[in-house]
C-alpha positions in Angstrom: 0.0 0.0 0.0 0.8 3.7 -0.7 1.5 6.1 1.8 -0.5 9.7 2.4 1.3 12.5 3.8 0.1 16.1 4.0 2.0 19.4 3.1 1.3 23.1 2.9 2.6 25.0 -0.4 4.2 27.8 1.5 4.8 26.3 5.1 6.8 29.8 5.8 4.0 32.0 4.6 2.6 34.8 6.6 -1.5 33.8 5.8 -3.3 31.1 4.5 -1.6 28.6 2.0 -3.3 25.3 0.4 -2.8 22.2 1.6 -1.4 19.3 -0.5 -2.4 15.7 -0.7 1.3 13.8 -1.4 0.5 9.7 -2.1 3.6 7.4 -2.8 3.0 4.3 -4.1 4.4 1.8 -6.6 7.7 4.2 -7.2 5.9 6.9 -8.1 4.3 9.8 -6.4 0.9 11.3 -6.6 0.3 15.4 -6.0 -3.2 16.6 -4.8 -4.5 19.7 -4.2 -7.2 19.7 -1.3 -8.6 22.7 -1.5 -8.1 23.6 2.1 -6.2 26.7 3.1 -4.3 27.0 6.2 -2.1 29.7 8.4 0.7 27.7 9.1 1.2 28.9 12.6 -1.3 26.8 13.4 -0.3 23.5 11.4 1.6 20.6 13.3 4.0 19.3 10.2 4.9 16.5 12.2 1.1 15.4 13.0 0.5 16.9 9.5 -2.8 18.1 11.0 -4.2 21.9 12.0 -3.2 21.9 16.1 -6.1 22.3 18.7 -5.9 25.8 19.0 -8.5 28.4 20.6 -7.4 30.9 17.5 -8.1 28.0 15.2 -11.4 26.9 16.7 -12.6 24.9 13.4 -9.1 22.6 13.8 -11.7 19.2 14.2 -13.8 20.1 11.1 -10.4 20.9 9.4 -8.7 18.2 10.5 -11.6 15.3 9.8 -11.7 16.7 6.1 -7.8 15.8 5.7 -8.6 12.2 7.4 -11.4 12.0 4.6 -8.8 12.9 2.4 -6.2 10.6 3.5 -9.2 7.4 3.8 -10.6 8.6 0.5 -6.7 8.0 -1.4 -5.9 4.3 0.5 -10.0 3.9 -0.7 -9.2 4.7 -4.0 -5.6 3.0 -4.6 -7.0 -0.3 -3.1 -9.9 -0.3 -5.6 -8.2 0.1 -8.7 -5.5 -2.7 -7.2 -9.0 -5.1 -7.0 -10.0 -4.2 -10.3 -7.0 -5.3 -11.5 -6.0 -1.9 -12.6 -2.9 -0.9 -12.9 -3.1 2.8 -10.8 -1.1 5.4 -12.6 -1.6 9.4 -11.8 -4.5 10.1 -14.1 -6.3 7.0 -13.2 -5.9 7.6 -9.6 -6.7 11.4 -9.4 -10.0 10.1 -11.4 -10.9 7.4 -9.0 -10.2 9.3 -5.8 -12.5 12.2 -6.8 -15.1 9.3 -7.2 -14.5 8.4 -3.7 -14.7 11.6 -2.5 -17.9 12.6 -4.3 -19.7 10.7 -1.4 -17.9 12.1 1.7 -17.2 15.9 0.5 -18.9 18.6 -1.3 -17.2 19.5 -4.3 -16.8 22.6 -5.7 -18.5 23.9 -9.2 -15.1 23.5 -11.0 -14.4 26.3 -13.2 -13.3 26.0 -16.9 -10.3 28.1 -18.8 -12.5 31.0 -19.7 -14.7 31.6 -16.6 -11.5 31.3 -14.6 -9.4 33.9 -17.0 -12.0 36.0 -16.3 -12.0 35.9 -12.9 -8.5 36.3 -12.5 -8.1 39.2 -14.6 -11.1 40.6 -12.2 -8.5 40.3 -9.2 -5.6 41.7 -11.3 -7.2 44.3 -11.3 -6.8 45.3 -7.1 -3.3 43.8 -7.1 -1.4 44.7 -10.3 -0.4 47.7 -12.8 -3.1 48.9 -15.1 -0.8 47.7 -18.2 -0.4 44.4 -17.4 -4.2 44.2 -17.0 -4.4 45.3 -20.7 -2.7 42.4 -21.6 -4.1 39.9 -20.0 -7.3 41.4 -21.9 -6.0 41.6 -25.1 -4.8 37.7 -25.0 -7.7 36.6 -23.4 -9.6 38.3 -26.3 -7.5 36.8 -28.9 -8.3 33.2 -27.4 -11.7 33.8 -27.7 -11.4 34.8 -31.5 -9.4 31.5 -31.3 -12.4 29.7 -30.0 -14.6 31.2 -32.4 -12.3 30.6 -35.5 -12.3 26.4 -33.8 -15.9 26.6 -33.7 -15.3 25.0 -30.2 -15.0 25.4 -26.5 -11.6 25.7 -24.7 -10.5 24.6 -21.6 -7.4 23.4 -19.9 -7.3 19.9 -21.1 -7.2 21.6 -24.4 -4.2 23.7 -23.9 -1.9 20.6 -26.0 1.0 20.9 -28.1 -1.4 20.6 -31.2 -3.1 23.6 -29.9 0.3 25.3 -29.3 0.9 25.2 -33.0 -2.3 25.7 -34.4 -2.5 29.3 -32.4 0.9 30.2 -33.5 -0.4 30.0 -37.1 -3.8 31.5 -36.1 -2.2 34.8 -34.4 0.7 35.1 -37.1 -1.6 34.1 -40.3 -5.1 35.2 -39.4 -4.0 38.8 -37.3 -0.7 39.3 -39.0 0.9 39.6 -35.7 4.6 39.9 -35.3 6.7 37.2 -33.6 6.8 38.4 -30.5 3.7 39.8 -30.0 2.6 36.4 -30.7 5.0 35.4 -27.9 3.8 37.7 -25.6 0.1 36.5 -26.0 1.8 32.5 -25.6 3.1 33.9 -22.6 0.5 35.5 -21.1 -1.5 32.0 -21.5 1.6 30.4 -19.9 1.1 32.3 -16.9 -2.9 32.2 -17.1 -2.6 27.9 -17.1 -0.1 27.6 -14.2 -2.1 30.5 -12.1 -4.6 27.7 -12.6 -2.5 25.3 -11.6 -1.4 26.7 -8.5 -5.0 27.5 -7.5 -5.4 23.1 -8.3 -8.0 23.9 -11.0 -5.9 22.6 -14.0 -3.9 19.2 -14.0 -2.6 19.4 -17.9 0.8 20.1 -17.8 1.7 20.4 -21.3 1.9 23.8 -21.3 5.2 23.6 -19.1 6.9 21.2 -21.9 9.7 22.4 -23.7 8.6 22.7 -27.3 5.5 24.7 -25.3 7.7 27.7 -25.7 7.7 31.8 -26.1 8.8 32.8 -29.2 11.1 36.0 -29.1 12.9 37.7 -32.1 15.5 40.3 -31.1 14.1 43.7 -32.0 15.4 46.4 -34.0 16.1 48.3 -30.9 19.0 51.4 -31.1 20.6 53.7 -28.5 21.9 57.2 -28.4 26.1 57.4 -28.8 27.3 60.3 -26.7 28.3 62.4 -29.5 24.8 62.1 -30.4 23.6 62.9 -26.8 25.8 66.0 -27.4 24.0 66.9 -30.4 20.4 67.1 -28.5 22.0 68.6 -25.8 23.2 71.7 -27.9 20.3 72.1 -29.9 18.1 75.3 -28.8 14.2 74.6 -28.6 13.4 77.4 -26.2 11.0 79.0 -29.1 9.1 75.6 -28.9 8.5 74.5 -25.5 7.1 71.3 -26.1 10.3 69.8 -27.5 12.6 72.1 -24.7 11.0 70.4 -22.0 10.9 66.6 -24.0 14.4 67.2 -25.0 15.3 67.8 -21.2 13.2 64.9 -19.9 14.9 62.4 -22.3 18.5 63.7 -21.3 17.2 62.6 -17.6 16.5 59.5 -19.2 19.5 59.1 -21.1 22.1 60.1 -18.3 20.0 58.3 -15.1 19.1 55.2 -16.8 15.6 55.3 -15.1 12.5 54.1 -16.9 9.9 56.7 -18.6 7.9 55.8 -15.4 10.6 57.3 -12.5 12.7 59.9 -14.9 9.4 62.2 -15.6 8.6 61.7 -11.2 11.8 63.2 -10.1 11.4 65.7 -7.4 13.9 67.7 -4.6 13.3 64.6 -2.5 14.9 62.9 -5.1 18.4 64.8 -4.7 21.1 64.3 -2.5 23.1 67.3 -3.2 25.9 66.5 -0.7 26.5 63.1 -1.8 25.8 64.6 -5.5 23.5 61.5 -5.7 19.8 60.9 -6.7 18.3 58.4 -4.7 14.7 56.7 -6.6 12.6 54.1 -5.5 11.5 52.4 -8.9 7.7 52.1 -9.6 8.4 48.7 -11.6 9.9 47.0 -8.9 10.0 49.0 -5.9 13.8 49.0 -5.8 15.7 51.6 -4.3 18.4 52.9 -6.4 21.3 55.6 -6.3 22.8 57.3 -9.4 25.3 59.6 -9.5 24.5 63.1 -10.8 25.8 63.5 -14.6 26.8 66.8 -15.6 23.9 67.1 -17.8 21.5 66.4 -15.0 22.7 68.3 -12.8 22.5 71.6 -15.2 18.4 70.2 -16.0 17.8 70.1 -12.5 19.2 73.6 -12.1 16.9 74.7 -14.9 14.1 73.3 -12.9 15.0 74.1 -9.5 14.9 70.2 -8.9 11.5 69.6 -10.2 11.2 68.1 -13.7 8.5 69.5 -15.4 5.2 67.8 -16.2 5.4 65.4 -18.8 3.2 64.3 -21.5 2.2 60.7 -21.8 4.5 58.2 -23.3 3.0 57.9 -26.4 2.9 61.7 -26.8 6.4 61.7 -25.9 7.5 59.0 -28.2 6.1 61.0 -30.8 7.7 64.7 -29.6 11.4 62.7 -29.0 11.8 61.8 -32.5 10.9 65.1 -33.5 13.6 66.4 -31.7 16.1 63.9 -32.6 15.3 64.4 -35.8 16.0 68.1 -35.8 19.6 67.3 -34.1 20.6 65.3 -37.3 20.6 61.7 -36.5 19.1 60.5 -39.3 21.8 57.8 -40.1 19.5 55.4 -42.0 19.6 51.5 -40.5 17.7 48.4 -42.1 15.1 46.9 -39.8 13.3 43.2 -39.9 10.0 41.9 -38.3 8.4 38.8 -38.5 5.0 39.0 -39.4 2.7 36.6 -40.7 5.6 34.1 -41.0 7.2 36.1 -42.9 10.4 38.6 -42.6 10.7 41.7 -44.0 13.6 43.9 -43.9 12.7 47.6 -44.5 15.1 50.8 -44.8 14.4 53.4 -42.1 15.5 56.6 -40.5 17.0 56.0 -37.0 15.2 59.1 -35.4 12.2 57.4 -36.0 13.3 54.4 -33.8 13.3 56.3 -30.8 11.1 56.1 -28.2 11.7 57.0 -24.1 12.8 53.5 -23.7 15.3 54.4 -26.2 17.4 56.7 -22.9 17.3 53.7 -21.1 19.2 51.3 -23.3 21.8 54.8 -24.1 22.1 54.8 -20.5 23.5 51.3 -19.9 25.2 50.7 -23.4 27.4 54.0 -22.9 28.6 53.3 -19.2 29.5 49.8 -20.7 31.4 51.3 -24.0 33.1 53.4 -21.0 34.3 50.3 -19.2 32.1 50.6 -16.0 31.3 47.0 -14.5 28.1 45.5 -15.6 27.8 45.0 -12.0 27.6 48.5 -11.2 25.4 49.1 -14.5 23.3 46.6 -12.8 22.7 47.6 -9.6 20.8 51.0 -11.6 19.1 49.0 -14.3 17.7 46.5 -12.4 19.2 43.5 -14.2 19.3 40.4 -11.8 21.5 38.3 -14.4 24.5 39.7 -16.8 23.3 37.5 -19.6 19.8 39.3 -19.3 22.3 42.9 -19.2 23.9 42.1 -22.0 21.3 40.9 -24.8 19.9 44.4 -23.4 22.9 46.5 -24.2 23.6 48.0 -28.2 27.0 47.1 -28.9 28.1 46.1 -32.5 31.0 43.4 -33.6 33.2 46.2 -34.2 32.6 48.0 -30.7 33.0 45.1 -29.0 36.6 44.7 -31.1 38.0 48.0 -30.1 37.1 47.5 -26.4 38.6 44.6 -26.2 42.1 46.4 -28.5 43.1 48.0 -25.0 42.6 45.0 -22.8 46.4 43.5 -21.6 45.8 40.3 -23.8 45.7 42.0 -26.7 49.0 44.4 -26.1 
């Protein structure tokens, strides 16, 4: 016979966390969720049972649903041994619910849609307006899905068939580019194991390999210092607009913060004796320290420490490439996006491949072109791997070569 043991998914968490039926048997081992939810001050991991506690004054109730639990499993594995069935995961999960049908009220189980629905409801209280968006947006698109199927879907069909036959929907049918199809993949990845987690999904196919997230390296660009220099020089003052986006973006550019903290920088910000700017990131909630550039420090000035109000992003993207337009960096680049399945290379104007994200990227690629640890860049961008800093950096082959032409090896 098996073996039943009881475990709590976050045994050091603060509030409640489910509880987890574990069954060995036969080599292999079964995972349950129960359904119950726990504090785990007041579980007993070696009883593996709620403790009689006055705080806890439903610990019998709680505690006689895990003995149906732990009856209904032995029930179950010693049935299918009679039957002469040979018990594997699927069979037993099936056969224990069967058990358990009599003994304990089962929830109405939701399906994929009415549960992506409710989660995005939540999302909603706990996380930032545009990550809502697109869980939206995908959840939308697998509903056209489901239209263009003629037919429901729900975890168990979230398969490897599925996998490719939405790839070729989003990129065919909606002419999407690779990696907003990968985002959308993504965003189901993270739908199916929130499901998971919550013990409302039990196909795991969308954690397989070949289950991946497509992602084709953009045609992203950053600013060289020369041509920092050149939008720094450039007089605007007779359009004020562009005077105060042009000042913004040199934030950007010489802080490395995203278009969320660089346009929210106030005196509190400033350390003026440690010439220092001290930010706690709205992304991440990290607290950072950047030293002051030059060309900060004389914005800041301008402003008396306050940054001006800033335009939306999109309204900025829009203003930025004006002005680097008007500062001469027009060197013309060849870009490439895969849409529909297909790629196509097209010649364009690099002012019109900026965007506020653009200071960013200038930020980090220059300090690393200057020889300043990636560590150090790191600790400002918010990098937790140099792999991850270094596809994010702009450095060509030939860069990279005359770096590496002072470097003691190479004398």
């Amino acid at each position: 016979m098996g073996k039943a043991k009881f475990i709590l998914k976050e045994p050091k968490a603060k509030e409640e966390t489910l509880v987890y039926l574990f069954y060995n048997y036969q080599y292999k081992r079964f995972k349950y969720s129960t359904g119950e939810k726990i504090n785990p001050k007041y579980w007993n991991p070696n009883s593996q049972r709620a403790k009689e506690s006055k705080q806890f004054r439903e610990h019998p109730e709680f505690n006689s649903r895990l003995d149906n639990f732990e009856r209904g499993i032995a029930s179950a594995f010693r049935k299918l041994l009679n039957d002469g069935v040979q018990p594997n995961n699927t069979i037993l999960k099936k056969e224990l619910e069967a058990v358990l049908s009599g003994n304990i009220l089962q929830p109405n189980k939701l399906n994929l849609f009415d549960f992506i629905e409710r989660f995005i409801e939540e999302s909603k209280l706990i996380k930032k307006e545009g990550t809502v968006k697109v869980y939206k947006t995908s959840f939308k698109y697998l509903q056209k899905f489901a239209s263009h199927l003629r037919t429901n879907i729900d975890f168990e069909s979230v398969t490897l068939d599925f996998y490719n036959q939405y790839i070729h929907f989003l990129s065919t049918k909606h002419n999407l580019s690779a990696n907003t199809v990968g985002k959308h993949i993504k965003t189901l990845k993270t739908f199916m194991s929130e499901a998971t987690e919550r013990g409302l999904n039990d196909n795991y196919e969308f954690k397989k390999n070949k289950f991946k997230t497509l992602r084709e390296e953009a045609d992203t660009v950053y600013l060289s210092v020369e041509e920092l220099n050149l939008i720094e020089k450039l007089d605007l003052s007779s359009t004020p607009r562009l005077e105060r986006v042009k000042d913004l973006f040199l934030v950007g550019c010489y802080t490395g913060l995203r278009f969320s903290d660089f346009t929210q920088i106030n005196p509190e910000n400033i350390v003026e004796s440690k010439s220092l700017m001290q930010v706690r990131t709205q992304k991440t909630g990290e607290r950072v320290f950047i030293p002051l550039h030059r060309v900060v420090k004389k914005i800041l000035k301008k402003y008396d420490n306050r940054l001006p109000q800033t335009y939306t992003n999109q309204v900025m993207n829009r203003y930025i490439k004006e002005v680097c337009c008007i500062a001469g960096i027009k060197e013309e680049l060849e870009t490439t996006i895969t849409k529909g399945g297909k790629l196509t290379k097209t010649p364009e104007k690099k002012f019109n491949l900026i965007s506020t994200h653009t200071a960013r990227r200038s930020f980090a690629t220059n300090l690393y072109l200057a020889d300043v640890p990636s560590i150090s860049i790191m600790k400002i961008t918010g990098h937790k791997s140099e792999k991850s800093f270094l596809k994010y950096i702009r450095v060509t082959q030939e860069q990279n070569a005359d770096k590496l032409l002072n470097h003691p090896f190479f004398q």
